[in-house]
N, CA, C and O atoms as a GROMACS GRO file, in nm:
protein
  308
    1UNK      N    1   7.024   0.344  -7.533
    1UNK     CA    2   6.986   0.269  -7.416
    1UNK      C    3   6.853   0.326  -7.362
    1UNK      O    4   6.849   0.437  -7.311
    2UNK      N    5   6.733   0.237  -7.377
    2UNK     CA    6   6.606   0.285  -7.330
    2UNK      C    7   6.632   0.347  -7.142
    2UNK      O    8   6.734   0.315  -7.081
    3UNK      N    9   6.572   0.396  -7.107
    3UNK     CA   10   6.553   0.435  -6.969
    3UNK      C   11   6.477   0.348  -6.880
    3UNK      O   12   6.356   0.341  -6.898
    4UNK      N   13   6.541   0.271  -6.771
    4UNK     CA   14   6.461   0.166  -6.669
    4UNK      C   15   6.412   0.246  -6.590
    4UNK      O   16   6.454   0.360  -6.573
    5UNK      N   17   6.298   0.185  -6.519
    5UNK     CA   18   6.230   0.231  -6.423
    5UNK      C   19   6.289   0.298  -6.324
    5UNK      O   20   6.235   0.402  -6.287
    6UNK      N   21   6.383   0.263  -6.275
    6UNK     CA   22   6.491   0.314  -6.153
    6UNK      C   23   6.546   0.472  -6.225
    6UNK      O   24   6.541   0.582  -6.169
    7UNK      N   25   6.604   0.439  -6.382
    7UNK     CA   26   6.612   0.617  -6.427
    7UNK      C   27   6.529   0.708  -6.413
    7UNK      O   28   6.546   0.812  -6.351
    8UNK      N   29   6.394   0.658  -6.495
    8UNK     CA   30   6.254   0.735  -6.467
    8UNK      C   31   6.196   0.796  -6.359
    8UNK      O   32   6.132   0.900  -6.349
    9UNK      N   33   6.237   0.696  -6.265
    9UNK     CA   34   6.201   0.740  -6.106
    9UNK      C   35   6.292   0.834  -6.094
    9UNK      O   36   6.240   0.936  -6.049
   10UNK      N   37   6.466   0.853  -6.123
   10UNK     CA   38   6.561   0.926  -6.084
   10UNK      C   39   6.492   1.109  -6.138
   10UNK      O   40   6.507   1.212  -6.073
   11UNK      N   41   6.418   1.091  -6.278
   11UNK     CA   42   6.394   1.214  -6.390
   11UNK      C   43   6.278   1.237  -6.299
   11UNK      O   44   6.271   1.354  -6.261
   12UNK      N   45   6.207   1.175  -6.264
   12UNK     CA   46   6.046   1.225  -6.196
   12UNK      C   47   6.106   1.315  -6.052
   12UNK      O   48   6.058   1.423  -6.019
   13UNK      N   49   6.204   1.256  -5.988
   13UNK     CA   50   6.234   1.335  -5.870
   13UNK      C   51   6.308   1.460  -5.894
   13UNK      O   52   6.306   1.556  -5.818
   14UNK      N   53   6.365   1.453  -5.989
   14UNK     CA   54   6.475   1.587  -6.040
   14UNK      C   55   6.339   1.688  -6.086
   14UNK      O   56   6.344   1.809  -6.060
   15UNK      N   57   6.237   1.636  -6.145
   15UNK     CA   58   6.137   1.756  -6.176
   15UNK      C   59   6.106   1.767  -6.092
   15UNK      O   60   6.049   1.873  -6.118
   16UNK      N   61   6.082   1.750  -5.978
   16UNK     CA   62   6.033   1.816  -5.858
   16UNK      C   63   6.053   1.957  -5.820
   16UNK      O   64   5.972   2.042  -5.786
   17UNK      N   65   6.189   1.961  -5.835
   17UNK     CA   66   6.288   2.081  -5.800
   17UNK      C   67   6.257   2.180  -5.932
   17UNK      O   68   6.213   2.159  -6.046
   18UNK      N   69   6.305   2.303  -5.853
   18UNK     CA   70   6.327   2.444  -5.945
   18UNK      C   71   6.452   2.401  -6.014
   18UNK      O   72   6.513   2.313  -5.954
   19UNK      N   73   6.491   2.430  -6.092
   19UNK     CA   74   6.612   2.392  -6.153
   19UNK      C   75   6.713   2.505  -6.206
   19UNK      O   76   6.827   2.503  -6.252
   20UNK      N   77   6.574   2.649  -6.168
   20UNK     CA   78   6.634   2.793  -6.176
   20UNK      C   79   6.703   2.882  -6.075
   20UNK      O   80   6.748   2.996  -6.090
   21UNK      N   81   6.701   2.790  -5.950
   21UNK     CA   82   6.696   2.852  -5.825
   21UNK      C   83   6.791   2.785  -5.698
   21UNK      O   84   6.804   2.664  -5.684
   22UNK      N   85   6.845   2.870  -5.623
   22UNK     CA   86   6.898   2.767  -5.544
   22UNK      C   87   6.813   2.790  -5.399
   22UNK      O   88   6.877   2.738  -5.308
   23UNK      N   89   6.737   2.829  -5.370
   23UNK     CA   90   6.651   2.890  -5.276
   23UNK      C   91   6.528   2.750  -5.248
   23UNK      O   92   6.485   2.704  -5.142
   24UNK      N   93   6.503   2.720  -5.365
   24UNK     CA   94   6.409   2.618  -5.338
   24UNK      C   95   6.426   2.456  -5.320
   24UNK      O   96   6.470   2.387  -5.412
   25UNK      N   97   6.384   2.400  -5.189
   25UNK     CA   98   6.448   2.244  -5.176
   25UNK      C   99   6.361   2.174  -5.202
   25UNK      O  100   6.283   2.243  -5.269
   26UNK      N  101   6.307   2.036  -5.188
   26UNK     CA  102   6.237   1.923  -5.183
   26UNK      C  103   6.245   1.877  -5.040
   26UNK      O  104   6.358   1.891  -4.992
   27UNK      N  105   6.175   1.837  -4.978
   27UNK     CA  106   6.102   1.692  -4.910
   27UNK      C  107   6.087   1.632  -4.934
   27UNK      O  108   5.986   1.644  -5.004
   28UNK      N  109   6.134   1.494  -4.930
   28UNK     CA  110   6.078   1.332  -4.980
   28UNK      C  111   6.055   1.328  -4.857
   28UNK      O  112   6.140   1.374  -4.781
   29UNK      N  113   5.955   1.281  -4.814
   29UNK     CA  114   5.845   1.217  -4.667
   29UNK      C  115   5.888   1.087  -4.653
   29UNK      O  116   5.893   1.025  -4.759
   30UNK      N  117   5.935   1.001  -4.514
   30UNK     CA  118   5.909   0.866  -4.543
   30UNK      C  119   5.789   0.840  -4.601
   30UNK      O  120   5.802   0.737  -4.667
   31UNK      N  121   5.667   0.887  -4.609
   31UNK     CA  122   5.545   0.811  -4.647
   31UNK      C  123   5.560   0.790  -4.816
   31UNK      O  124   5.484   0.730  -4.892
   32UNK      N  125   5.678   0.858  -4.843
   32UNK     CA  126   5.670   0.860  -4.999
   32UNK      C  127   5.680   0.694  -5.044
   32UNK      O  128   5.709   0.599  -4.970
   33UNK      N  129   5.642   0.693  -5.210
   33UNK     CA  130   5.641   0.548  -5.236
   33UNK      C  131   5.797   0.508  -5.217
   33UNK      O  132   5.887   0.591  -5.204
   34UNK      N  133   5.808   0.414  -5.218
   34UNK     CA  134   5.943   0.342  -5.194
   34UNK      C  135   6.004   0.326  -5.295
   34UNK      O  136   6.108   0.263  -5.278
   35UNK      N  137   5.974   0.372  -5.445
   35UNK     CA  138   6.052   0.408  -5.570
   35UNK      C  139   6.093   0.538  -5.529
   35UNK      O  140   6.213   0.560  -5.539
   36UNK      N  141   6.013   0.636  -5.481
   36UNK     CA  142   6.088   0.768  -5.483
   36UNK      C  143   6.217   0.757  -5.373
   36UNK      O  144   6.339   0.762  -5.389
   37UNK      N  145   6.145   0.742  -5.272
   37UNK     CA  146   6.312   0.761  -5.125
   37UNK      C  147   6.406   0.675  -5.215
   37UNK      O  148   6.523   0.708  -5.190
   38UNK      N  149   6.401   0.595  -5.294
   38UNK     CA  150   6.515   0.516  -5.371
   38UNK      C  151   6.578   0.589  -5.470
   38UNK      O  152   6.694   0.585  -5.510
   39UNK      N  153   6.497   0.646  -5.499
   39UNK     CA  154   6.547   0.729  -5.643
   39UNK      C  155   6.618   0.844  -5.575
   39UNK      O  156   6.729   0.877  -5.618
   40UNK      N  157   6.557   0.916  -5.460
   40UNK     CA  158   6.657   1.018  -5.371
   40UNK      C  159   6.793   0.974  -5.345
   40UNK      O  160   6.904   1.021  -5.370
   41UNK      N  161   6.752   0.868  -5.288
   41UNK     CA  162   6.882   0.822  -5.206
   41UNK      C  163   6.957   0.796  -5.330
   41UNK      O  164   7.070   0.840  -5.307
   42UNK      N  165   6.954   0.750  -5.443
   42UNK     CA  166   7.097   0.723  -5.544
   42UNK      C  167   7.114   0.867  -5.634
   42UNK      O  168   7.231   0.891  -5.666
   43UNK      N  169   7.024   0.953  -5.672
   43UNK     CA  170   7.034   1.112  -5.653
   43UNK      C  171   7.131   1.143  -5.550
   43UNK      O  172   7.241   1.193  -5.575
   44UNK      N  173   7.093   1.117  -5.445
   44UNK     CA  174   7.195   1.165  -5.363
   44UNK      C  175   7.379   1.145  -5.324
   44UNK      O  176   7.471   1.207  -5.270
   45UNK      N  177   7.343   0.968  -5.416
   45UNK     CA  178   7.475   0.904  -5.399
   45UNK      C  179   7.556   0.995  -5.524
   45UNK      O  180   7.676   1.011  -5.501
   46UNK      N  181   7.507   1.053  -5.645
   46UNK     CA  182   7.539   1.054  -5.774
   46UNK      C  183   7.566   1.182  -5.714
   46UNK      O  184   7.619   1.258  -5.794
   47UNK      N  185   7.545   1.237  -5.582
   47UNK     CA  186   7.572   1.414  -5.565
   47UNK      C  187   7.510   1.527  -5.684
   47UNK      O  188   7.558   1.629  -5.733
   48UNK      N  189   7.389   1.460  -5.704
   48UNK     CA  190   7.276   1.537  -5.742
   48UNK      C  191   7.184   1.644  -5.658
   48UNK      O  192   7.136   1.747  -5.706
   49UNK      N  193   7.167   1.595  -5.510
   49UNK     CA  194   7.124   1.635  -5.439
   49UNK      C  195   7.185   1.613  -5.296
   49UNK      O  196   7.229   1.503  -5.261
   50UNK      N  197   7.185   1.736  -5.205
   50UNK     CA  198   7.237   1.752  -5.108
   50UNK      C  199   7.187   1.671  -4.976
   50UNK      O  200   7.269   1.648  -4.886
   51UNK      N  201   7.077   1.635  -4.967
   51UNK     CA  202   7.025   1.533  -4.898
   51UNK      C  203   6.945   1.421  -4.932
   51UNK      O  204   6.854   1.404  -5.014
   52UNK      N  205   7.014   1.330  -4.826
   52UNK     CA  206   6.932   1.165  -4.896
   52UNK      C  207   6.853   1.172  -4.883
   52UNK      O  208   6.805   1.062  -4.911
   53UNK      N  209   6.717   1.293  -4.826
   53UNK     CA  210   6.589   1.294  -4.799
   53UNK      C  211   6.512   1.471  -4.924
   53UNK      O  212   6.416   1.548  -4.925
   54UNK      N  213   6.665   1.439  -5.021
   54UNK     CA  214   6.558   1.549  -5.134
   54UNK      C  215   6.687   1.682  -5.136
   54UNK      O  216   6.771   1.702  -5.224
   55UNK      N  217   6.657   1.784  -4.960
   55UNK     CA  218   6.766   1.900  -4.954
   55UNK      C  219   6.717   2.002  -5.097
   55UNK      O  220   6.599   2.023  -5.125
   56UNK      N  221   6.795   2.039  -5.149
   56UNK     CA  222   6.881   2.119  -5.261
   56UNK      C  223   6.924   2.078  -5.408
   56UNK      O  224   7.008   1.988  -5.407
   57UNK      N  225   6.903   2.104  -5.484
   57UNK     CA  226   7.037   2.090  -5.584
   57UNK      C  227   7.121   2.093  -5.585
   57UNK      O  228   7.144   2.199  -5.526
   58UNK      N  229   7.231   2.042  -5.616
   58UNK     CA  230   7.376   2.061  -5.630
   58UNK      C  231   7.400   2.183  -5.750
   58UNK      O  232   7.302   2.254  -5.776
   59UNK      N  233   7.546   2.213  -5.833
   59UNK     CA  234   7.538   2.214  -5.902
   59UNK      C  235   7.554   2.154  -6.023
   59UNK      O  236   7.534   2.215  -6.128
   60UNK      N  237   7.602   1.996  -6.017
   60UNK     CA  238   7.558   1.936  -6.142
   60UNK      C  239   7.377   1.914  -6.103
   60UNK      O  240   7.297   1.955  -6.187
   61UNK      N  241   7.331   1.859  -5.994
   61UNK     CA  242   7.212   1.833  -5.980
   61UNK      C  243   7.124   1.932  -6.054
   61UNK      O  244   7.036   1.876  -6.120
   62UNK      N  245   7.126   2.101  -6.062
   62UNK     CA  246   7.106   2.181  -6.113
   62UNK      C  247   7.130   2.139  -6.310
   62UNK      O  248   7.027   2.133  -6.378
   63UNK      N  249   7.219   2.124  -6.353
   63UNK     CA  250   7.231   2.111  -6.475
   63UNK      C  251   7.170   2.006  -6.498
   63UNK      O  252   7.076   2.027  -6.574
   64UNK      N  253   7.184   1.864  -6.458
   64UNK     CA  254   7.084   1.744  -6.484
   64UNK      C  255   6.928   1.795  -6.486
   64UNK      O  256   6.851   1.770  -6.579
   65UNK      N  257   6.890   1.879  -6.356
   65UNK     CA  258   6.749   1.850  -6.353
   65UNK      C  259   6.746   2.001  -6.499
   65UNK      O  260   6.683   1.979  -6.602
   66UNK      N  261   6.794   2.089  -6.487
   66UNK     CA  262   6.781   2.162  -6.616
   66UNK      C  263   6.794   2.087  -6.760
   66UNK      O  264   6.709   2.112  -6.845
   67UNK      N  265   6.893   2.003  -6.787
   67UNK     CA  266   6.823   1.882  -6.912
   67UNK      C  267   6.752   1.832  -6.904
   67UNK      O  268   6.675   1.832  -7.000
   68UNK      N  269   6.722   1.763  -6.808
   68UNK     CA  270   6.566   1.714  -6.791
   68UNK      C  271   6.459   1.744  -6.858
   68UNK      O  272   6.399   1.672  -6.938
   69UNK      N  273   6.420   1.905  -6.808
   69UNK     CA  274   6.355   1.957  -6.826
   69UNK      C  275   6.344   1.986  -6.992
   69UNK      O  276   6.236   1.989  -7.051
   70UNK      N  277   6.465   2.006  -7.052
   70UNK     CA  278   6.461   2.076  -7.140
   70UNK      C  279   6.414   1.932  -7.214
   70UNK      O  280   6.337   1.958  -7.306
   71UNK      N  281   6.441   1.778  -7.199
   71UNK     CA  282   6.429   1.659  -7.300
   71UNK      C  283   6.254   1.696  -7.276
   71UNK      O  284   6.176   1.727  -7.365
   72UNK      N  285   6.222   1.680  -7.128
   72UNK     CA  286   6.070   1.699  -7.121
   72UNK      C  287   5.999   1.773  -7.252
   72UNK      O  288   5.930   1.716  -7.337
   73UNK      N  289   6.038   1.928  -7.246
   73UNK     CA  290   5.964   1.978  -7.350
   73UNK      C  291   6.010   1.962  -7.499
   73UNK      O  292   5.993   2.049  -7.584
   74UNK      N  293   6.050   1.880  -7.514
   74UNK     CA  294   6.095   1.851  -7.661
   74UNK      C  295   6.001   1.747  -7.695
   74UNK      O  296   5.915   1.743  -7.782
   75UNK      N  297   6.038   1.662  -7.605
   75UNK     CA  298   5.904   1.522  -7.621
   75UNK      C  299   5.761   1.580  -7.605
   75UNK      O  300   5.684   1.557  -7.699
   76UNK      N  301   5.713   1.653  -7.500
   76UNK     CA  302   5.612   1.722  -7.528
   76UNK      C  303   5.555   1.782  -7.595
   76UNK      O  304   5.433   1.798  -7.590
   77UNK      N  305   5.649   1.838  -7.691
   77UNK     CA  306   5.562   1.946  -7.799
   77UNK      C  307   5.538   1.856  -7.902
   77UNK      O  308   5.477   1.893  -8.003
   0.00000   0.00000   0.00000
């Protein structure tokens, strides 16, 4: 199943975050584009993240945005 725009947006906000750390949060700004606060807010529904405005990692949020990362550098290299 290819990845829709709405996933992509979900993977772009999970890289935001440390994915090593629980110390470090995000801010989504209202001024953000209106794909991102969307992509937070269902992050947030999926209990990825601790606030509908970014917060924390969870700890699945933690393991998602750590695959993430790891598909990132696979496709990258």
């Amino acid at each position: 199943m290819p990845f829709n725009p709405e996933i992509a947006e979900e993977l772009n906000v999970l890289a935001l975050f440390n994915s090593e750390t629980t110390q470090e949060g995000v801010k989504i700004h209202s001024s953000a584009r209106v794909e991102v606060i969307a992509a937070a807010e269902r992050l947030y529904k999926k209990e990825l993240i601790t606030q509908v405005d970014g917060g924390y990692l969870t700890e699945l949020g933690r393991a998602a945005a750590s695959h993430s990362e790891d598909l990132l550098s696979i496709i990258r290299s």
